[in-house]
N, C-alpha and C positions, 0 to 999 in steps of 0.2 A: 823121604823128604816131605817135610812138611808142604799142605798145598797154599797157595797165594790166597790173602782174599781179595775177593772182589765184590767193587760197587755197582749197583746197575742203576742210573739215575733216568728213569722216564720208565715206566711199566704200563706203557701200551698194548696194543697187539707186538708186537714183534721184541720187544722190551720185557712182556710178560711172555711169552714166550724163547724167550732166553733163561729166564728166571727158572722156568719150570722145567726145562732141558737140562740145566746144572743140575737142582733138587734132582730128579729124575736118576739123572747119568752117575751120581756118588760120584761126582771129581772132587768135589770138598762137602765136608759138613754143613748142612743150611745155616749154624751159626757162625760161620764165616762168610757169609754172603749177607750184603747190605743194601737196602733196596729204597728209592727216594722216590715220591710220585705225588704229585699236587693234589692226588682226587684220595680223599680219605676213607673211602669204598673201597679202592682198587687197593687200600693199604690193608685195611681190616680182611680182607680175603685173603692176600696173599701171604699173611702174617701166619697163618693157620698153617702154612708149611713147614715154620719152624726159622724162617728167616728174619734177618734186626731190618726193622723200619722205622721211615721217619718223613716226616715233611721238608727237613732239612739237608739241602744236597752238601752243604758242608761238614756234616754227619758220617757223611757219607765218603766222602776224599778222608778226614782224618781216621778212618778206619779203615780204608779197603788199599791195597797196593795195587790193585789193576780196577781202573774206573771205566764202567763200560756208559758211552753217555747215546741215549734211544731215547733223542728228544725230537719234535718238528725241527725242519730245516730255519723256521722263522726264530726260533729259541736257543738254538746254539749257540750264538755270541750273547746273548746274556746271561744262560747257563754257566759256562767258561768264565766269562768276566765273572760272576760271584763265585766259584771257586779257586781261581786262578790264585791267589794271595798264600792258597794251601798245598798246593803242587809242589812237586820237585824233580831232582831226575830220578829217581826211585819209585819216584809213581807214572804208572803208562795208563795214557789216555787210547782209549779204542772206540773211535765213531761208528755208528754205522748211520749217521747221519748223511740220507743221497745227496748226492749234488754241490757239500761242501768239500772242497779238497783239501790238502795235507799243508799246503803252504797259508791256506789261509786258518786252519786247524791251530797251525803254530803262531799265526801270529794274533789269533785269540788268545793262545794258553802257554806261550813262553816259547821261544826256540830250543830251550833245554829240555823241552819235556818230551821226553818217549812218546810218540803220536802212531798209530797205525788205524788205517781205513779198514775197517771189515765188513762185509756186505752176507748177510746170512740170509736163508729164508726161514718162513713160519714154521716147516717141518723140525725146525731146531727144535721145538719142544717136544717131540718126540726121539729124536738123537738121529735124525734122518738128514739133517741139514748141508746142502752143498753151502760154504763160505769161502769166499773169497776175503783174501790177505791182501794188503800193500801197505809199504811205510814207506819215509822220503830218506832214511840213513840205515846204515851198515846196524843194526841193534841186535846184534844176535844172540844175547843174553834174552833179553825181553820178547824176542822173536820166538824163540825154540818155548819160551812161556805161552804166548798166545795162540803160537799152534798145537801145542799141548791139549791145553782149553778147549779150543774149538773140534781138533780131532776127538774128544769124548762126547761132541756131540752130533757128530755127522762126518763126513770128509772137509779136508781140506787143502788148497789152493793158493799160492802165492801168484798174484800179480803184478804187473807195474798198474804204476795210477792210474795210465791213461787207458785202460780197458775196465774201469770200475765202473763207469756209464753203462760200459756193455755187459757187464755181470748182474750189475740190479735187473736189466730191461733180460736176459737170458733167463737169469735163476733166482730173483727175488718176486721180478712181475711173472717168471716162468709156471713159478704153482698154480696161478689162477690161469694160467694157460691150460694145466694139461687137467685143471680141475673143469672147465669148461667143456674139453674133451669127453672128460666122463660124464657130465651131465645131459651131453648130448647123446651119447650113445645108450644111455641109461634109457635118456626118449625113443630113444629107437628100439629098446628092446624092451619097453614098455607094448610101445607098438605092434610088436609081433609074438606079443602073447606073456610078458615076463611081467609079474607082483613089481612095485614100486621099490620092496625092499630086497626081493631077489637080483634083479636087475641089477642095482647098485651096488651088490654085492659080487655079482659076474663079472660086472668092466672092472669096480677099483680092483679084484683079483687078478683081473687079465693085463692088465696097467702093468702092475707089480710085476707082474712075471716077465712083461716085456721088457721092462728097465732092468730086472737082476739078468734076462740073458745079456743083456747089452753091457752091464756092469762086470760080469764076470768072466764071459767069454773076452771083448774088445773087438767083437764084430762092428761092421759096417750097419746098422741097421738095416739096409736092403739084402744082403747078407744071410740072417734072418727072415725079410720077406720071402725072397727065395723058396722057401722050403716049406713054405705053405702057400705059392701059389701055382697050383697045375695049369694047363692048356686048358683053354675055356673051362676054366671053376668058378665056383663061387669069390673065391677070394681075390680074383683077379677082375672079376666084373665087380665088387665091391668096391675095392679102390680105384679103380679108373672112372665108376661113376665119380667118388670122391672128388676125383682130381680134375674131373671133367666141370665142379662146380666149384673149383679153386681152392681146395680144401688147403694143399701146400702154399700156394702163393698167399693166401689168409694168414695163414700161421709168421708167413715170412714176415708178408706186410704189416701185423700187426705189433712182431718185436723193433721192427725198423720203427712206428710210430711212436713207439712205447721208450725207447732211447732217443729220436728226435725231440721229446719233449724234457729230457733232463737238462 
């Protein structure tokens, strides 16, 4: 079956990292992928992949059947309003714009239009991407298309709307969470003897390994701690110092702050 094309209108960080994910992943041909973005920099780079550009988002709807729009939250209703004239129910709008929801999505871009919220993260561009799903109707023509899509670039997740606040602040603000982890442990094993680029090389492999146990098995994360912590070891006075300087309650408080602000 032939594959859909698709528009991607905003090539920012998370917009260009979409872009590079598809290219990447072979779900479709780069020239079935169309790509819109104000900065004429960001178009000349990204053009070298093999993808149609243009400064024109209208370009961009009458050529692509699924429009992915990764614009600022302040841009969205005037994005929509200039495309909106070229819409139909044949073409599915997919935001991953935060904080704008699905009723007001439609009432930018038509009640008839196919609308689904998707929240992905930046590892989309390397086809790592956890994404969260939701739409406001039964669409399961268009549905089984978008998780298509998104399954060749990472996993994916169907939600209801009212947890999409909690998926940005979990797994979109979540990368810079567990990127801040390795940065610090990097410091620490700078500390105790490790090269700048070994270090970094020891946590993000150790990282990894800790998420495929947890990914593969479906252990409880403690589960896993278990089994590397003896009676008075090492690893057991490492994380209790941790915990002793609120290493877990941090982590909490900071996904709580990071969703209070959406």
């Amino acid at each position: 079956m032939e594959k859909k094309k698709i528009g991607v209108i905003g090539v920012g960080n998370m917009g260009g990292a979409i872009v590079a994910g598809i290219v990447k992943s072979g779900y479709t041909k780069p020239a079935n992928l169309f790509v819109s973005d104000r900065n004429p920099d960001v178009l000349k780079d990204i053009k070298k992949s093999g993808v149609q550009v243009s400064a024109d988002n209208q370009y961009i709807v009458r050529n692509a059947d699924m429009i992915i729009v990764a614009v600022k939250p302040w841009h969205i209703e005037s994005v929509l309003k200039e495309i909106q004239p070229l819409l139909s129910s044949d073409k599915v709008i997919l935001s991953i714009v935060a904080g704008v929801c699905l009723d007001d999505l439609a009432r930018m871009a038509g009640r008839d239009i196919p609308i689904f919220r998707v929240m992905p993260n930046t590892a989309i561009a390397l086809q790592e991407s956890l994404t969260c799903i939701s739409s406001n109707e039964e669409l399961n023509i268009q549905r089984d298309d978008v998780v298509e899509l998104f399954n060749h670039l990472g996993r994916t997740i169907e939600i209801p709307e009212d947890l999409m606040a909690a998926a940005t602040a979990l797994s979109s603000c979540g990368i810079a969470y567990a990127l801040r982890y390795i940065r610090a442990a990097m410091e620490g094993g700078i500390e105790i003897g490790f090269g700048a680029k070994m270090a970094q090389l020891v946590v993000a492999q150790t990282v990894r390994g800790a998420a495929e146990l947890i990914l593969h098995a479906g252990n409880h994360p403690e589960q896993e701690i278990d089994k590397v912590t003896t009676p008075r070891g090492i690893t057991i006075t490492g994380l209790n110092e941790m915990e002793h300087n609120g290493f877990s309650s941090s982590v909490i408080q900071g996904i709580l702050a990071s969703y209070n602000k959406l």
